[in-house]
C-alpha positions in Angstrom: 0.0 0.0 0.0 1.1 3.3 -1.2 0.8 6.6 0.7 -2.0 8.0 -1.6 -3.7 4.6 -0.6 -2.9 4.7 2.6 -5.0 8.1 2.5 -7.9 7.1 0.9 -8.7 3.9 3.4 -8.0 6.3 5.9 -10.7 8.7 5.1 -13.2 5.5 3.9 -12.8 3.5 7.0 -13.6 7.3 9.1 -16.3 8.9 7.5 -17.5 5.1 7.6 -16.9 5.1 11.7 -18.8 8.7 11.6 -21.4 7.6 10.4 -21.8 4.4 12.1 -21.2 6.5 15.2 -24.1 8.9 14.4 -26.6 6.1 12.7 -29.1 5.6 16.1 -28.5 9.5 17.0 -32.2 10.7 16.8 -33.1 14.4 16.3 -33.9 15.4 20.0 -30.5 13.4 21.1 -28.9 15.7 18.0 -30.2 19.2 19.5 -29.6 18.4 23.3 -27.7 20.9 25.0 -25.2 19.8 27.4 -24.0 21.5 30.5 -21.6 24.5 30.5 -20.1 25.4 27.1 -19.9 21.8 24.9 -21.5 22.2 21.6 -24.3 19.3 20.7 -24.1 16.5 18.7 -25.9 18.2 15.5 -23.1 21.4 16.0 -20.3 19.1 16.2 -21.7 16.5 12.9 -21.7 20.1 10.8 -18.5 21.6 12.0 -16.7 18.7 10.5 -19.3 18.0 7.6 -19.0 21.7 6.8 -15.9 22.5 6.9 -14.6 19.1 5.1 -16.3 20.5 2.2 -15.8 24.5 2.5 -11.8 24.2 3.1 -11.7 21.6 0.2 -14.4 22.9 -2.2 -12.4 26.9 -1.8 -9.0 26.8 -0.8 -8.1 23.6 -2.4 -9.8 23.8 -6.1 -10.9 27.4 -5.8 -15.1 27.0 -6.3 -18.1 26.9 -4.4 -18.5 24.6 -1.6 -20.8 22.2 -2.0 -23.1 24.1 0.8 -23.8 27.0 -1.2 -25.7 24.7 -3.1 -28.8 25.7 -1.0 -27.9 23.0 1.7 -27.4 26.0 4.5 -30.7 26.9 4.0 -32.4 23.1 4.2 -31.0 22.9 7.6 -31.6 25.9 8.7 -27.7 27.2 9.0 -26.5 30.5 8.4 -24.0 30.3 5.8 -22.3 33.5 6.4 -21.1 33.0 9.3 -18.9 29.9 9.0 -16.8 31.4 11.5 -18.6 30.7 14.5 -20.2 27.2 15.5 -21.6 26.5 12.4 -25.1 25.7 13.6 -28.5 26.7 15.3 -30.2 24.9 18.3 -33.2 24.6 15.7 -31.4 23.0 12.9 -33.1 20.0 10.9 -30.8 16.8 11.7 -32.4 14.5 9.4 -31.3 17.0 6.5 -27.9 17.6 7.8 -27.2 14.0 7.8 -28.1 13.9 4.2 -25.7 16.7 3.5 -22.9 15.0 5.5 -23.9 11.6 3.7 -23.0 14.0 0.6 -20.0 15.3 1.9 -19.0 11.8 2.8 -19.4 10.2 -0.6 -17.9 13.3 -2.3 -14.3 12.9 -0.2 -14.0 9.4 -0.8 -14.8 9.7 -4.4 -12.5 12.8 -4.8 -9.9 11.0 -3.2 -10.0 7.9 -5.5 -9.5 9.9 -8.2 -6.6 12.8 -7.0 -3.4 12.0 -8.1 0.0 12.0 -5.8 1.1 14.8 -7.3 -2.3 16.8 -6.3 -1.1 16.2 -2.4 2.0 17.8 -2.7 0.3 21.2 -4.5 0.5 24.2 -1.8 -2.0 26.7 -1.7 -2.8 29.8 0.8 -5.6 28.8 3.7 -8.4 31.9 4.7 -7.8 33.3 6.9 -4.4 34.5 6.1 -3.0 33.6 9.1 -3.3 29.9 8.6 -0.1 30.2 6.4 0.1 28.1 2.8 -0.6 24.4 3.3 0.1 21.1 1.0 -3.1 19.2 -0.5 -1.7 16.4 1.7 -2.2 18.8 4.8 -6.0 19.3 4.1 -6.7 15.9 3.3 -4.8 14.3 6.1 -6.8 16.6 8.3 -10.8 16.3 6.3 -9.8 12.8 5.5 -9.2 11.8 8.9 -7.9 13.6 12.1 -11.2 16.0 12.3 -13.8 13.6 11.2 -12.3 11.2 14.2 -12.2 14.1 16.5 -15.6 15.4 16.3 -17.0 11.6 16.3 -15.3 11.4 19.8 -17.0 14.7 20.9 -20.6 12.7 19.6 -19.7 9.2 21.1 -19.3 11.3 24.5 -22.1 13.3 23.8 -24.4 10.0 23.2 -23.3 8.2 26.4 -24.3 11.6 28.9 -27.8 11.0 27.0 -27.6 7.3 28.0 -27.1 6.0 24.6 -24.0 3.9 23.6 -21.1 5.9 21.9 -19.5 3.9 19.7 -21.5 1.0 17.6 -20.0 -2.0 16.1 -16.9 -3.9 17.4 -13.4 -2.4 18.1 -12.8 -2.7 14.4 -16.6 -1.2 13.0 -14.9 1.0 10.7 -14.3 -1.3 7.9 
């Protein structure tokens, strides 16, 4: 196995965990609030879905995200204001799932089809002060690092509801 497909069964077998991870998650456990400043389940899911496709989608190949597709207004987010926490106590899970389910398929798909060479391409992040990163940079960290991150945040985030954090066996992810 190569590094480029190294990579890509990275990013399959986590978006594959993620959404294993978020399969039994139901609306009201998506929305619930939890004690002092942790974002919910639903905020966390659309930090990583979002920002998967927005740092991609702009920095990376220079077009529109995949979001400004209307998808920010289906579940109810604000699209200009990626900045902050990306989503509303209001916002529709069901539809944000099928927009990460998108976002998902999109990766994995881009990332069978990149090319070494693509990785090693350096272009300048927004904001500025983020510096100039490799294609390898941004897809080690969409592909993998984040999506495992936030799914941690939701495993934790299902057991203080009661529910069980991670499905499947120690190796569900493929």
């Amino acid at each position: 196995m190569d590094a480029i497909e190294l990579l890509r069964w990275q990013t399959r077998t986590a978006y594959d965990w993620l959404e294993l991870t978020v399969s039994d998650v139901t609306p009201d456990q998506a929305l619930w609030q939890p004690p002092g400043t942790a974002n919910t389940i639903a905020e966390n899911y659309a930090h990583a879905m979002i920002w998967a496709d927005v740092d991609i989608n702009r920095y990376f190949f220079g077009r529109a995200a995949l979001l400004e597709d209307g998808w920010a207004e289906k579940f109810r987010l604000d699209a200009f204001h990626l900045d902050d926490v990306p989503l509303a106590t209001g916002a529709d899970w069901q539809t944000l799932r099928d927009y990460g389910r998108l976002v998902h398929h999109w990766i994995v798909e881009l990332l069978d089809g990149l090319a070494a060479e693509e990785l090693e391409r350096e272009f300048q992040m927004v904001p500025e002060w983020l510096g100039v990163w490799r294609g390898l940079d941004l897809f080690d960290l969409h592909g993998q690092h984040h999506i495992r991150m936030h799914g941690g945040e939701i495993a934790c985030l299902k057991g203080l509801q009661g529910g069980r954090g991670y499905l499947g066996g120690a190796d569900a992810s493929g």
